[in-house]
N, C-alpha and C positions, 0 to 999 in steps of 0.2 A: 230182317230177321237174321242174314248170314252176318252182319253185320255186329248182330249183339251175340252171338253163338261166336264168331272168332272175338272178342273182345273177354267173353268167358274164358275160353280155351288158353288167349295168352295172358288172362291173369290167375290163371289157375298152373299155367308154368310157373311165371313168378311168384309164387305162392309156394310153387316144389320145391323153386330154388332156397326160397328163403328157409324152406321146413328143413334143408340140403345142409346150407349153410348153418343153420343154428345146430344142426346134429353133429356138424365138423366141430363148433365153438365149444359145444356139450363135452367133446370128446375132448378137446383139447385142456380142457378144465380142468378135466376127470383126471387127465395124465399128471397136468401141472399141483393140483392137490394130493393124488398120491405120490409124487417126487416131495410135496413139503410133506407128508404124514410120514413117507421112509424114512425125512432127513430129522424131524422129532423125536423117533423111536431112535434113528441113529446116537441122538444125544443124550436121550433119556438112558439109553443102555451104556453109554460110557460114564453118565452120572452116578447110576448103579454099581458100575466095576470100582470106581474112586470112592464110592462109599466104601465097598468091601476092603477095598486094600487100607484103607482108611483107618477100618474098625480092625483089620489083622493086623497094623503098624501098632495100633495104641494098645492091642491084648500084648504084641511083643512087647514093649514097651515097658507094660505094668509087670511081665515076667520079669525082665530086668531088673525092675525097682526090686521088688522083690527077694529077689538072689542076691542083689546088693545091701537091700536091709537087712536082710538075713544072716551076712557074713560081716555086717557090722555090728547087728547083735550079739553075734558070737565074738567079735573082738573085743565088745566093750564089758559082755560075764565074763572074758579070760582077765583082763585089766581088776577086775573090780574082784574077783577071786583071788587076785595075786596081793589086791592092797588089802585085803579081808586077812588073807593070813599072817600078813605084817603084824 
């Protein structure tokens, strides 16, 4: 009987350890998947800043066009006003 009572006992340690050891694994996981979830958001958020700067470059852009059509507009009524009175 003490026989089967210490054979519980020391498998009931290694049973602690191992419950021990997977809660260390568990945690170590937990760390390791929020360090890749940080470094997702890391990328997802500079994805998001590149879009913005993106869509701000190409609204400048079409401002430009713009001012530029605009004052060639007006060069090509002044032209065409000048050979109109001819």
């Amino acid at each position: 009987m003490i026989t089967v009572l210490i054979g519980i006992l020391i498998s009931n340690a290694r049973l602690n350890d191992m419950n021990a050891r997977l809660g260390e694994l568990r945690s170590h996981m937990d760390t390791r998947f929020n360090d890749v979830d940080r470094r997702f958001n890391d990328v997802d958020r500079r994805f998001t800043e590149n879009e913005r700067n993106m869509d701000r470059r190409f609204d400048d852009m079409k401002e430009t066009w713009r001012s530029e059509l605009h004052r060639v507009e007006e060069v090509l009524d002044a032209r065409l006003k000048h050979l109109e009175e001819r």
